[in-house]
N, C-alpha and C positions, 0 to 999 in steps of 0.2 A: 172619623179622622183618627190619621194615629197618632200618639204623641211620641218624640224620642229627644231623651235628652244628652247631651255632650258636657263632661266634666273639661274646664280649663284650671288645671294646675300650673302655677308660676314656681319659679327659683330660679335666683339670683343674675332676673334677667331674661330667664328662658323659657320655655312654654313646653309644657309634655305633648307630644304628637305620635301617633302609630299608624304604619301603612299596612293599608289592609294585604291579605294575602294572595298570592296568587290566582288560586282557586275561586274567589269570592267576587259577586258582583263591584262594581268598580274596581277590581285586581290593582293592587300596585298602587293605590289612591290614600294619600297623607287623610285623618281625620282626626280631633278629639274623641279620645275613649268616651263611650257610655253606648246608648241602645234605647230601644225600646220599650218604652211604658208598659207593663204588663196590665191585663182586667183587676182594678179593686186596686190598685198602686199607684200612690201618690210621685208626682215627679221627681221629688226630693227623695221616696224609699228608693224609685226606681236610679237616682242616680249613687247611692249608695251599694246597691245590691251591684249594678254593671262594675262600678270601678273595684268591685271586691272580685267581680270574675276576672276581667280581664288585667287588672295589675296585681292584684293580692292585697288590697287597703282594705281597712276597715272604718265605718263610721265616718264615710265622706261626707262633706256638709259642707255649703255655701248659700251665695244668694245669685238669683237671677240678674243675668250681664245683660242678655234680651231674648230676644223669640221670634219667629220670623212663620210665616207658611211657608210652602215649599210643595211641587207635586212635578215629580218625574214623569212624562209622557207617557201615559194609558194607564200612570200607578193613581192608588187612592193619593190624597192630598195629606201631609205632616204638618205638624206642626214641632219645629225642633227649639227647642228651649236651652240655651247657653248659661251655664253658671260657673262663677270661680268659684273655685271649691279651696277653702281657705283651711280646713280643720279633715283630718283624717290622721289615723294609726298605722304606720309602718311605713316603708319605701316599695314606690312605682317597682313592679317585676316585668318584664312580658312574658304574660299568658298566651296571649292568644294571635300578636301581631308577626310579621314580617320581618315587621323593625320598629324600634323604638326610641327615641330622641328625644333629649330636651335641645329645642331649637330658640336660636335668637330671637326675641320676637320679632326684631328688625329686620329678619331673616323667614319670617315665613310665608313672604310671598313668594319665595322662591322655588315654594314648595307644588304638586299636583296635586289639589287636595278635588274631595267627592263635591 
């Protein structure tokens, strides 16, 4: 099983969100930044290491929100692990998205998300 995990950043209100790009499976599709758990790496290094690629932070840290299985039709089975990530060095960049938003929360079901 894999595991992958999703950093949720909050301010003042709002929630960091990135849609994936074009090119990429679910193209165009709103998610929390993070990825997947590499062999020998803890959920927590792994969500450290993603949010340093893909926004430019460093020393991301929180606690588990929750955790869910998950298994897309003929793929292996996930397990995606949600945390708010309360303690990190520096401001969100986009590295690697489409686009990038801090979204209302009250507003992100308006979103397409994966």
């Amino acid at each position: 099983m894999v595991q992958v995990v999703a950093g949720v950043l909050q301010s003042e209100g709002k929630i960091l969100v990135g849609q994936r790009m074009a090119g990429q499976s679910h193209a165009l599709k709103w998610e929390f930044p993070g990825g997947k758990v590499e062999p020998g790496e803890s959920p927590e290094q792994a969500l450290a290491r993603e949010l340093e690629e893909e926004l430019g932070i460093r020393g991301a840290a929180g606690e588990v929100m929750t955790r869910y299985y998950f298994a897309y039709p003929g793929k292996e089975r996930i397990e995606l692990i949600f945390f708010r990530v309360r303690q990190y060095t520096g401001e969100p960049q986009n590295l690697i998205f489409h686009d990038l938003r801090w979204q209302p929360k009250f507003e992100l079901a308006e979103l397409d998300f994966v």
